[in-house]
C-alpha positions in Angstrom: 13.2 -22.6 -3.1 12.9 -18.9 -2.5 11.5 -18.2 1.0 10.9 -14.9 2.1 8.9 -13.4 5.3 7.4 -10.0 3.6 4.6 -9.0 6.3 4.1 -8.7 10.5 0.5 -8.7 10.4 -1.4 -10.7 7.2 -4.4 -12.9 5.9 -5.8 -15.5 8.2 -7.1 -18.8 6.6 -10.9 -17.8 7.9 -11.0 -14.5 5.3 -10.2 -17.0 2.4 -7.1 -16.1 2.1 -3.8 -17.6 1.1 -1.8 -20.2 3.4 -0.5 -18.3 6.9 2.0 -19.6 9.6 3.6 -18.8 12.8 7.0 -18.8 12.7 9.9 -19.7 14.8 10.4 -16.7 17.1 7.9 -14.5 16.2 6.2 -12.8 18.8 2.6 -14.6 19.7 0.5 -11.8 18.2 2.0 -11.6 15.2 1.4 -13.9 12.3 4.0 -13.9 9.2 3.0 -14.0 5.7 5.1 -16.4 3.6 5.7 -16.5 0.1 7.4 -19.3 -1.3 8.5 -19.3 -5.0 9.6 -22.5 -5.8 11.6 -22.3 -9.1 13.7 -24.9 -11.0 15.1 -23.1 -14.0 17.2 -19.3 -13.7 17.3 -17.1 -17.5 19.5 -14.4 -17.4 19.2 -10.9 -19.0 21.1 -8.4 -20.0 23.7 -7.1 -23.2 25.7 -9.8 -22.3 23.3 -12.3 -21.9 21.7 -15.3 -23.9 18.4 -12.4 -23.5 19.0 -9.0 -24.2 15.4 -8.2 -24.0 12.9 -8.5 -21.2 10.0 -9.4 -23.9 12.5 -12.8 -25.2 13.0 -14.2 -21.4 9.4 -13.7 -21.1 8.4 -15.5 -24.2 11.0 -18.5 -22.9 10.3 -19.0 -19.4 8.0 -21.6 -18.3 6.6 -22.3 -14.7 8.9 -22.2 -11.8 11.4 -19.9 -13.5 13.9 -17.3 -11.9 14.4 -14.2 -14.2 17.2 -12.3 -13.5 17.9 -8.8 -14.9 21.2 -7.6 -15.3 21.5 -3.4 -13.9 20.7 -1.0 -16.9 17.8 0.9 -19.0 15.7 -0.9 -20.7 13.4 0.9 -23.5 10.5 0.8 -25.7 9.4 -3.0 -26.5 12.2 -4.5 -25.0 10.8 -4.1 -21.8 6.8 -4.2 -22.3 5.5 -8.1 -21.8 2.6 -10.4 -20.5 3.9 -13.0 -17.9 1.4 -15.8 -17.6 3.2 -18.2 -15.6 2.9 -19.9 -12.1 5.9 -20.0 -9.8 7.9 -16.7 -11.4 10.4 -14.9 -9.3 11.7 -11.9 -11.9 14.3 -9.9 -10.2 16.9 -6.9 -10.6 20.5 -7.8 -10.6 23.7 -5.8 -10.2 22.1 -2.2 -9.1 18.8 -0.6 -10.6 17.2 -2.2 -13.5 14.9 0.8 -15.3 12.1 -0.2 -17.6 11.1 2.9 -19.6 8.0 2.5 -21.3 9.1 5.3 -23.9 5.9 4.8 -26.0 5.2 1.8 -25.8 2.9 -0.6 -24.1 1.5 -4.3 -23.5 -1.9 -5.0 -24.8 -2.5 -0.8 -24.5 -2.1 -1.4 -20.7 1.7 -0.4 -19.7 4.7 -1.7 -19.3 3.9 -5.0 -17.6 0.8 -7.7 -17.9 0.5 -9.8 -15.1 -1.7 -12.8 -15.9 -0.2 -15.9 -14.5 -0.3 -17.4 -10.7 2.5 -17.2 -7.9 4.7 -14.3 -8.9 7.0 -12.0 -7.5 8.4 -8.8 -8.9 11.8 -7.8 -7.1 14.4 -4.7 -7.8 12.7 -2.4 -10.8 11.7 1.1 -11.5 9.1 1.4 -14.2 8.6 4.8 -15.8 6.8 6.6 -18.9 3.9 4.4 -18.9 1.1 6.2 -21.0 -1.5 4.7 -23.3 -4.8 5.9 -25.3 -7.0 5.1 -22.7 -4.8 7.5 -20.2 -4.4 4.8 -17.5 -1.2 3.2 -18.9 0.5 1.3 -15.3 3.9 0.5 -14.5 1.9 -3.1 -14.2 -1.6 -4.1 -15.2 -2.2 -7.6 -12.8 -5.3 -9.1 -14.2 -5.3 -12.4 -11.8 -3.0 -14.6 -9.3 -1.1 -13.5 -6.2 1.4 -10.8 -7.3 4.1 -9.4 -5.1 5.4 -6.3 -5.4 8.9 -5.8 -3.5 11.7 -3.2 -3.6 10.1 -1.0 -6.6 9.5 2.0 -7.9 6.7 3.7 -10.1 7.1 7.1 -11.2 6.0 9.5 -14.1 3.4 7.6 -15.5 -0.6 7.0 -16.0 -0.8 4.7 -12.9 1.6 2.6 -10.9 -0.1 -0.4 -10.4 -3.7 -0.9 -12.0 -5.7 -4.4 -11.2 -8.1 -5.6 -12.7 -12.1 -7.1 -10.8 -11.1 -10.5 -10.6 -10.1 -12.2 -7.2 -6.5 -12.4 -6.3 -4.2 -11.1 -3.8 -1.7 -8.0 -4.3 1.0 -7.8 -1.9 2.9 -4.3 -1.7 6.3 -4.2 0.0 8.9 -1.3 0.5 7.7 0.3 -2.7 7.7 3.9 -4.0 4.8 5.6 -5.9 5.0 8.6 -7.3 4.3 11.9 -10.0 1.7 9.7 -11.3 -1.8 10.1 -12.8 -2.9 11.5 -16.1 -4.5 14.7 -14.4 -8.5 14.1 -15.3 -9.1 12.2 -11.4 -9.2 9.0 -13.0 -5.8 7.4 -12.6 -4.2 7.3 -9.3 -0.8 6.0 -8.1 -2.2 2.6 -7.1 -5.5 1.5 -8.2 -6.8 -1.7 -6.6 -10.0 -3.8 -7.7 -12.2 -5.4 -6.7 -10.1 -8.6 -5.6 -9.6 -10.5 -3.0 -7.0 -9.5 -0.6 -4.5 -6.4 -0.8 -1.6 -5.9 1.4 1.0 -3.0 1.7 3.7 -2.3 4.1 6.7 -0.2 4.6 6.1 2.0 0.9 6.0 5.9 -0.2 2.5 6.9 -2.2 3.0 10.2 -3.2 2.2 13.3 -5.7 -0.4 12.4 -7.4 -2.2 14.4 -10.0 -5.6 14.9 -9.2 -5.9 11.0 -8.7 -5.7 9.1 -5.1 -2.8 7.9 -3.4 -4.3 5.0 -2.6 -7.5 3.6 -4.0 -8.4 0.5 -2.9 -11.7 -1.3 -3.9 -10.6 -5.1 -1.7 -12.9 -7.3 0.0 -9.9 -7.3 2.5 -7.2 -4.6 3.0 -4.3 -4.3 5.5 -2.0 -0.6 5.2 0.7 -1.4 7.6 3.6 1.0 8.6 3.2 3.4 5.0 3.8 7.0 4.1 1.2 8.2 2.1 1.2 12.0 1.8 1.1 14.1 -1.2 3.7 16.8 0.1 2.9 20.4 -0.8 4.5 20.6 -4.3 1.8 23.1 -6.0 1.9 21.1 -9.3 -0.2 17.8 -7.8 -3.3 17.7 -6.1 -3.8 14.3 -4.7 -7.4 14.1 -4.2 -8.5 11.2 -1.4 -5.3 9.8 0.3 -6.8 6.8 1.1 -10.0 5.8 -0.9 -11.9 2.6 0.0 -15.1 3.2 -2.2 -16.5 -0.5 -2.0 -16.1 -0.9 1.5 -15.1 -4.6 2.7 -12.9 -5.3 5.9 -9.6 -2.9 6.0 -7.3 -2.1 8.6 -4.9 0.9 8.7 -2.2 0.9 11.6 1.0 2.8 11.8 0.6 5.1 8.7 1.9 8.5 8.1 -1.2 10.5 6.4 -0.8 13.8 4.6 -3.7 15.7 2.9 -2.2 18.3 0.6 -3.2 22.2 0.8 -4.0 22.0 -2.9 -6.3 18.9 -2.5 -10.0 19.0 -4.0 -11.2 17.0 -1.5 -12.3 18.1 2.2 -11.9 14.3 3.9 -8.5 12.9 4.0 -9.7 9.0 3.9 -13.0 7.5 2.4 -15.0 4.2 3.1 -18.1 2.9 1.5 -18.9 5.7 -0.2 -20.0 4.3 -3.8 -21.2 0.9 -4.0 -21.4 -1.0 -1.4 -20.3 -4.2 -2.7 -19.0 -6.3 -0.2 -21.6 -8.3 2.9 -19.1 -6.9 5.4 -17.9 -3.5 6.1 -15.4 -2.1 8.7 -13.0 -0.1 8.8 -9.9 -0.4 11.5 -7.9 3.6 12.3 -5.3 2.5 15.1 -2.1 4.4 15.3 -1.9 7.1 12.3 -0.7 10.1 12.0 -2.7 11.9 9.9 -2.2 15.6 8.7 -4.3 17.9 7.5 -1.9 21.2 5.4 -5.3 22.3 4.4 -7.0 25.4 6.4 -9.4 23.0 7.5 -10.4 19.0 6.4 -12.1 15.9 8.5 -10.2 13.0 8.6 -12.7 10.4 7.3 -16.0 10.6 5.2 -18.4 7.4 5.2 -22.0 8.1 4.2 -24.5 7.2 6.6 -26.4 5.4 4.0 -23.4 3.0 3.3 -22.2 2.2 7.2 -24.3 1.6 10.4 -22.8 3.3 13.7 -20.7 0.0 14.1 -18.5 -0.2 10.9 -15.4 2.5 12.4 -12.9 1.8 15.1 -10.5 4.6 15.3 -8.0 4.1 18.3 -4.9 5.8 19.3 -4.6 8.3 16.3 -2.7 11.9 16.3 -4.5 14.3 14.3 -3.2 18.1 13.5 -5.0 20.6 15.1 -7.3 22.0 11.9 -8.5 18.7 11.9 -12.5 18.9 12.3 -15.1 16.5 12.9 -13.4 14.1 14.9 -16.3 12.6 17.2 -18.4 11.8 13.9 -21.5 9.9 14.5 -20.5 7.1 12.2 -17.8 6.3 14.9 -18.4 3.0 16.7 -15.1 3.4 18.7 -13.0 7.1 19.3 -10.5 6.5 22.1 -7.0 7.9 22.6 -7.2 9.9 19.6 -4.9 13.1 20.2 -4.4 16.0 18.4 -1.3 18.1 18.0 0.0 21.4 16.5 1.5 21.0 12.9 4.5 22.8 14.4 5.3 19.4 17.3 6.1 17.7 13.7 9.5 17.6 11.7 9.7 16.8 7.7 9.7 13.0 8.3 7.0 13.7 10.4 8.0 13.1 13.7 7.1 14.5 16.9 8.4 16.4 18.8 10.2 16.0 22.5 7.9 18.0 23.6 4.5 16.2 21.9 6.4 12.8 23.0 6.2 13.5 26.0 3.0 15.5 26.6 1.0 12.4 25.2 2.6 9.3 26.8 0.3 7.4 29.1 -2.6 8.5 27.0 -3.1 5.4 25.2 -6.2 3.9 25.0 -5.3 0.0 26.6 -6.6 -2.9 25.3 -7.3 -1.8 21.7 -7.5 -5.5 20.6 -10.6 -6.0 22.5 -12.5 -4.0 19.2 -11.3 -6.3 16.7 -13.9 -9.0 15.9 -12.7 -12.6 17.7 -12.3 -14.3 14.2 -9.1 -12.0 13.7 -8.0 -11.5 17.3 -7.9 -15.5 17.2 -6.2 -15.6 13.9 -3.7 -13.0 15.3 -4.6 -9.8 14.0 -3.8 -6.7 16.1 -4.5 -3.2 16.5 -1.2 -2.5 18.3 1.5 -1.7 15.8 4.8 -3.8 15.9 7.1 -1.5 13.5 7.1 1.9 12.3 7.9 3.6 8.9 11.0 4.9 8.2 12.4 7.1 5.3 12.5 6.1 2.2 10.5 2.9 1.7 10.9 0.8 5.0 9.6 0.0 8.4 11.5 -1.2 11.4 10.6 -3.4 14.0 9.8 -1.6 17.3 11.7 -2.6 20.0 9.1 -1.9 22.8 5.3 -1.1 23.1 4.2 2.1 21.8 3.8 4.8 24.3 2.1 7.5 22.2 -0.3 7.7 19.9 1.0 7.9 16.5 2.9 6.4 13.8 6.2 7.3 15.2 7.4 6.3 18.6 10.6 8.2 18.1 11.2 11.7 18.7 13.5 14.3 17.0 
């Protein structure tokens, strides 16, 4: 049995969600999201192996099946498959396992098909996924609960592309990037209308003309991330975070970075197309968001879409040319601080000075905005780790004391 504890914060029974736990030693507030992959039978792959090709382990396997993938480049059809089994752990062995798409594609999706139950994808960089349609992903998941741990997506259509159909997607210390076809229609991560998406400790960046992260959930937690588009002139994210259908999200902890080359003026949307899901709120608590444009508001939410109690933003650090701040869509705005671009480093943090200019400045008590049913369930506003450099998060090892993602200081 594969046990592995991939989030601090996650889904609590009440949203619908999968199973959730306390376990030994964790702090009170925070509940651990377990994934269990229970799997009887290993195949091996690799030149040496009874599979040299991805595409024959996946036509072998059956349920509750470990995959492992010996280090190496993979090409063409050799790497582009459908799994549709329940209880799949497929992993990289040995050092990076590359899976080049190189023309090809499953189904005219991409590289991978997800279409089974409980699986988990570990270790792998997928690249050069392009198709007719001009959304080609690293992996197309149609259904199940997918986890996504320790990858990389880069130089294609899309990273990951889902399709409208329930589920849960869970994103962990992953990189996306130099992804999107250019037209605005393919982004780095493109999330449906499913069920429940998680992502914690990754790197969205330089997208081309899509989003960095589009998200269209009835449930969405962005946990301790870096998504921030850079300043390279040849991409042009366009929203960094998009929630178009609404639902219930909740962003703490995350670096934020708007590109000077953006098209858009807001740095994160909410609600702003259809509306889809009975509930609607959206949770800002301990971002950093940055705005290299000459001017930009941090968030646009229609007021046809949201009434004046959908947005709680708490304890945020905004750059200076950040405008609009005390929107009247706002049902919360406390201890939100801004800063001059200058009191940030490249990794974003602040400086000695900003540290210590902005402690004791917190807003206290930040919980008491969350709704009871997730308070009870032990959801917080109050962040418990921080991102750091490339692709993790750490656990803090005391309260914060500034607003922020970073409590550190260079």
């Amino acid at each position: 049995m594969k046990l592995e504890v991939l989030f601090l914060i996650a889904l609590v029974a009440i949203m619908g969600c999968e199973r959730v736990e306390l376990l030994p030693g964790a702090d009170e507030r925070q509940i651990e999201y377990v994934t269990e992959i229970a799997y009887t039978h290993v195949l091996q792959v690799g030149p040496t192996r009874e599979f040299t090709t991805i595409r024959q382990a996946a036509g072998a396997a059956g349920d509750s099946t470990l995959i492992e993938v010996d280090a190496g480049t993979y090409k063409g059809d050799a790497v582009t498959t459908v799994w549709e089994q329940d209880e799949l752990y497929i992993r990289a062995v040995g050092g990076e396992v590359i899976l080049d798409a190189n023309g090809k594609a499953q189904a005219g999706k991409g590289i991978w098909e997800i279409a089974g139950g409980n699986i988990k994808v570990e270790g792998f960089t997928f690249i050069n996924a392009r198709v007719s349609d001009k959304n080609g992903a690293g992996i197309r998941f149609n259904k199940g609960r997918l986890t996504v741990d320790n990858c990389k997506f880069l130089h294609s259509e899309c990273g990951i592309l889902t399709a409208n159909s329930g589920g849960t997607l869970i994103v962990h210390h992953t990189e996306f990037g130099y992804l999107g076809y250019g037209d605005g229609r393919s982004h780095n991560l493109y999330v449906g209308q499913i069920d429940t998406f998680l992502m914690t400790g990754s790197y969205s960046h330089h997208a081309n003309n899509g989003h960095l992260v589009k998200c269209r959930a009835r449930f969405g937690l962005l946990a301790y991330n870096r998504i921030t588009n850079e300043n390279d002139d040849s991409y042009n994210a366009s929203y960094e975070v998009d929630l178009p259908d609404g639902g219930t999200h909740i962003l703490v902890g995350n670096i934020i970075q708007q590109s000077e080359k953006s098209p858009n003026t807001s740095i994160i949307a909410f609600n702003e197309e259809n509306g889809h899901w009975n509930e609607n709120a959206l949770y800002l608590s301990h971002n950093t968001i940055l705005n290299s444009k000459a001017t930009s508001s941090p968030l646009f939410v229609p007021a046809s879409r949201l009434p004046a109690s959908g947005v709680v933003m708490v304890n945020n650090l905004f750059s200076e040319n950040i405008q609009n701040l005390a929107a009247n869509f706002l049902s919360v705005d406390k201890g939100n601080l801004t800063y001059k671009k200058s009191d940030l480093n490249a990794d974003y943090l602040p400086s000695a000075r900003l540290s210590e200019s902005t402690k004791d400045k917190l807003e206290p008590d930040i919980d008491n905005y969350l709704p009871n049913k997730l308070t009870s369930a032990g959801f917080s506003l109050i962040p418990a780790s921080e991102y750091h450099h490339p692709c993790r998060s750490i656990p803090l090892t005391a309260p914060p004391a500034i607003a922020g993602a970073s409590q550190q200081s260079f």
